[in-house]
C-alpha positions in Angstrom: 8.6 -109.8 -52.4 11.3 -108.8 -49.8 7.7 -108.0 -47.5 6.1 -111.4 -48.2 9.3 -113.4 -47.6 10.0 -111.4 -44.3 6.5 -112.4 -43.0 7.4 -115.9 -43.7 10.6 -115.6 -41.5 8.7 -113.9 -38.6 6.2 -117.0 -38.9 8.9 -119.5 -38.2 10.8 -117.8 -35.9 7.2 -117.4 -34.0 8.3 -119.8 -31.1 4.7 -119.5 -29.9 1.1 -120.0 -31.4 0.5 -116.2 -31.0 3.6 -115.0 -32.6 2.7 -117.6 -35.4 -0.7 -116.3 -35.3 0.7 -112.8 -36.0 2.9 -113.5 -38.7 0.3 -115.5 -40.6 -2.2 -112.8 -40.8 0.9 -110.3 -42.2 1.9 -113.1 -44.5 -1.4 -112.9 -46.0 -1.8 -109.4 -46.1 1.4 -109.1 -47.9 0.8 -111.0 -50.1 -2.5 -110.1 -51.1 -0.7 -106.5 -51.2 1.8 -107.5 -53.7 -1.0 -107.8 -55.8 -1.8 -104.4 -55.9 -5.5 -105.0 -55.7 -7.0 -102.9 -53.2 -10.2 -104.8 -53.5 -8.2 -108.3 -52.5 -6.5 -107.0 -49.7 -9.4 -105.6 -48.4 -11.5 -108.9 -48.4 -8.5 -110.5 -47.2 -8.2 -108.2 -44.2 -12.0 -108.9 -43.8 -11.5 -112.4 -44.1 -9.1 -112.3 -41.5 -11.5 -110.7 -38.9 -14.0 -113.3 -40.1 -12.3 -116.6 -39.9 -8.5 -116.2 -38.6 -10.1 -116.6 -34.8 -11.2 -120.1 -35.7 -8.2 -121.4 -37.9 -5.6 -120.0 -35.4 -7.5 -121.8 -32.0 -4.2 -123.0 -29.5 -5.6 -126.3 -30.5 -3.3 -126.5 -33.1 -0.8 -128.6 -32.9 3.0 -127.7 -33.5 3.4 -130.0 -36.4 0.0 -128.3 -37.8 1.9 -124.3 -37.4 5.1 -125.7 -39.2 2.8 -127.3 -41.9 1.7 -124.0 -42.4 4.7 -122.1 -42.4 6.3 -124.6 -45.3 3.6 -124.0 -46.9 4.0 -120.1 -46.9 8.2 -120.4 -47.9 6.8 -122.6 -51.1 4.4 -119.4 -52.1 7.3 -116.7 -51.1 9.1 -118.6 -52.9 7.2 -119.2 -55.9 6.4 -115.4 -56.1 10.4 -114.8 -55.8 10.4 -116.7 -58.9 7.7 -115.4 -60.8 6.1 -118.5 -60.7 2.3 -118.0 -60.9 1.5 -121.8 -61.1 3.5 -122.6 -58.0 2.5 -119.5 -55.8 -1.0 -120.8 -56.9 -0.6 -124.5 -56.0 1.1 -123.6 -53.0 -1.8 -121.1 -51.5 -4.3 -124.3 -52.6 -3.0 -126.6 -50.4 -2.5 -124.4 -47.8 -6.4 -123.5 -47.7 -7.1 -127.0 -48.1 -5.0 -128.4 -45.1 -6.9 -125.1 -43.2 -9.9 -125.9 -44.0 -9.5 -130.3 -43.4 -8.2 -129.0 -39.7 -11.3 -126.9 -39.6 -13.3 -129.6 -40.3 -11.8 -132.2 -38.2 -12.9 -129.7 -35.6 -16.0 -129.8 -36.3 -16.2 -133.6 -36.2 -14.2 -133.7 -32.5 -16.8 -131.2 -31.0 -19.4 -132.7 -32.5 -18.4 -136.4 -30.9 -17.4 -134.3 -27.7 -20.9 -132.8 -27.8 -23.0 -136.7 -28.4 -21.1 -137.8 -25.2 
């Protein structure tokens, strides 16, 4: 937990997209860790190579990396507490506000590309 809850300070402390960048890929590794799967934190370390490139383009906007980082003190803090449902809802809307950015991405380059 100390690990998981560390990454999340690192991430906002991160001053800069890339520092963010860096500590949101050890926030998920830790915490995938802390499960004590090898099998998760292995696909979540291949996810990472897969799909981190896209999610952490400097398009992002400040309020967007702050999101994210709230979102990652709800989850540390959820696990703190042995709160499975929390750490759960938590990681859920953080993958769904990813993936609506991600999306919205799509639509801008698309209208950017029609032009």
């Amino acid at each position: 937990v100390e690990r998981i809850q560390a990454a999340t300070k690192l991430e906002i402390a991160g001053a800069d997209p890339r520092s963010h960048r860096r500590a949101e890929g050890q926030f998920h590794i830790e915490v995938a860790a802390a499960t004590q799967s090898a099998r998760l934190t292995r696909e979540e370390i291949a996810l990472q190579r897969e799909i981190a490139p896209l999610l952490w383009l400097p398009t992002r906007s400040r309020q967007a990396l702050r999101d994210a980082a709230r979102h990652h003190e709800r989850v540390a803090s959820a696990i703190a507490d042995e709160d499975p449902a929390a750490a759960r809802a938590g990681a859920e809307e953080h993958i769904r506000d990813a993936f609506t950015w991600v999306r919205q991405l799509q639509i801008r380059l698309q209208k950017s590309r029609q032009r």
